[in-house]
C-alpha positions as CSV (number, residue, x, y, z in Angstrom):
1,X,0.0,0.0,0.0
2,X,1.2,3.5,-0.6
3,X,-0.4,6.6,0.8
4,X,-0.4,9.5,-2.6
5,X,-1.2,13.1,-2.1
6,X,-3.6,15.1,-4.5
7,X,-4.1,19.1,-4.8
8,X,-7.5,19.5,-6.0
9,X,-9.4,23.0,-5.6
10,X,-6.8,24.1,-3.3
11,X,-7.2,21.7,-0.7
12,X,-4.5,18.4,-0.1
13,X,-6.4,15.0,-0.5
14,X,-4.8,11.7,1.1
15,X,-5.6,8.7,-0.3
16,X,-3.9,4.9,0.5
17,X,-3.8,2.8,-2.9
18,X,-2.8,-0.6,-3.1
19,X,0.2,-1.2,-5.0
20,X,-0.8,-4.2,-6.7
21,X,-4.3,-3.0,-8.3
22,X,-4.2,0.7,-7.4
23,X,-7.8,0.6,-5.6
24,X,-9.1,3.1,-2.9
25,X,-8.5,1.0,0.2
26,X,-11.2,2.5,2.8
27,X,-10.9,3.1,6.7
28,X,-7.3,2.9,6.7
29,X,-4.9,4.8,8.9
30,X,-4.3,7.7,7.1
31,X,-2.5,10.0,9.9
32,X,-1.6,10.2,13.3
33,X,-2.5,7.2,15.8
34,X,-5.6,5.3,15.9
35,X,-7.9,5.8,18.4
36,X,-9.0,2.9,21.0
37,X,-12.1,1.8,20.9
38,X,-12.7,0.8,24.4
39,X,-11.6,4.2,25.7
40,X,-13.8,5.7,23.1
41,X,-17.2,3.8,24.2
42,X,-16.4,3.8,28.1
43,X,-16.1,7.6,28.2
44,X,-19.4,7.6,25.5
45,X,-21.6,5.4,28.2
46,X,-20.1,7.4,31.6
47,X,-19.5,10.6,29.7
48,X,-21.7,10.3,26.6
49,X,-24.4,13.6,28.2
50,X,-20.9,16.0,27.6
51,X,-19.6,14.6,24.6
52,X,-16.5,13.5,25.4
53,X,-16.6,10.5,23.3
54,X,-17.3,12.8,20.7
55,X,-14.1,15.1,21.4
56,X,-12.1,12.1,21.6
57,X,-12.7,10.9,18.3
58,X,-12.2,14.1,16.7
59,X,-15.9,14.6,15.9
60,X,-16.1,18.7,17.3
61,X,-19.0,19.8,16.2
62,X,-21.4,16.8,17.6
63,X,-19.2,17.4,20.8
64,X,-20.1,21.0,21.2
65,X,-23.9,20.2,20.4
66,X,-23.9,17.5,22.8
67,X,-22.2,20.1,25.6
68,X,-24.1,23.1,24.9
69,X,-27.3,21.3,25.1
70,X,-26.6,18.9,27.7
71,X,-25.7,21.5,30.2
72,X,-27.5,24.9,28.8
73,X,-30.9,22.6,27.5
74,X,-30.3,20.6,30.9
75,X,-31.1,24.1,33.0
76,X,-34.0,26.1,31.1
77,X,-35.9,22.2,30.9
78,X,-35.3,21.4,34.4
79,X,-32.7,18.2,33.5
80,X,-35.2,16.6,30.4
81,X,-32.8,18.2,27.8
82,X,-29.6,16.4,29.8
83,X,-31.1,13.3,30.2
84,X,-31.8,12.7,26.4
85,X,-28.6,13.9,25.4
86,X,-27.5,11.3,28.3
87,X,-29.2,8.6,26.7
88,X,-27.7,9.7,23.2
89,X,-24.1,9.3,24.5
90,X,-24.9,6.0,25.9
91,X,-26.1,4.9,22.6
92,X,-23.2,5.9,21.2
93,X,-20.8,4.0,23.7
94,X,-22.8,0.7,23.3
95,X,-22.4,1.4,19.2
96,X,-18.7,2.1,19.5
97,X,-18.2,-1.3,21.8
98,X,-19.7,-3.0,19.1
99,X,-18.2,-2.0,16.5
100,X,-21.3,-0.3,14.6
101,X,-19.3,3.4,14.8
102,X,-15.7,1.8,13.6
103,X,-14.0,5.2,12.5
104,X,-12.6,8.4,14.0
105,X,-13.7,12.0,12.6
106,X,-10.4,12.1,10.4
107,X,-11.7,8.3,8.6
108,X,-9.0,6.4,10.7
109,X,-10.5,3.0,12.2
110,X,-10.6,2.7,16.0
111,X,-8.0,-0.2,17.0
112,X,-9.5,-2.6,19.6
């Protein structure tokens, strides 16, 4: 495999080929370290109502909704608004552990 850089609309694409047919090969490392799995749906199920998970993996702007909401929506409804978004995050542990949500926000998959 061989990772080949493209400039297209002014923006630097990454792609990973292999070397024998040339194909796309998908959810590969494509930078930095991969993220853990475990960590990533342990801190979705105990943290899941902040977003941590969500930070973790790299995915920001579901982080900040699940944050803002959580604690802002959490106040003016009286804890409803928290508790949803609680239940969201543990969702989204219990699909990390099993392997439903298998990438990180740059595309990298999550090592077990």
């Amino acid at each position: 495999m061989k990772i080949i850089a493209v400039i297209a609309e002014n923006k630097l694409y990454r792609a990973l080929l292999c070397v024998n047919c040339g194909a796309a090969v998908k959810n590969a490392a494509l930078s930095g370290e991969q993220k853990s799995k475990i960590a990533a749906g342990l801190l979705g199920i105990f943290l899941g109502g902040l977003g941590v998970h969500n930070f973790y993996l790299g995915y920001t702007t579901k982080a900040v909704i699940q944050l803002v909401v959580g604690l802002v929506g959490g106040i003016l409804t009286c804890g409803i608004a928290a508790l949803g978004i609680e239940i969201w995050g543990l969702v989204e542990g219990i699909m990390i552990l099993t392997g439903s949500i298998n990438v990180d926000g740059n595309g990298n998959s999550l090592k077990d």
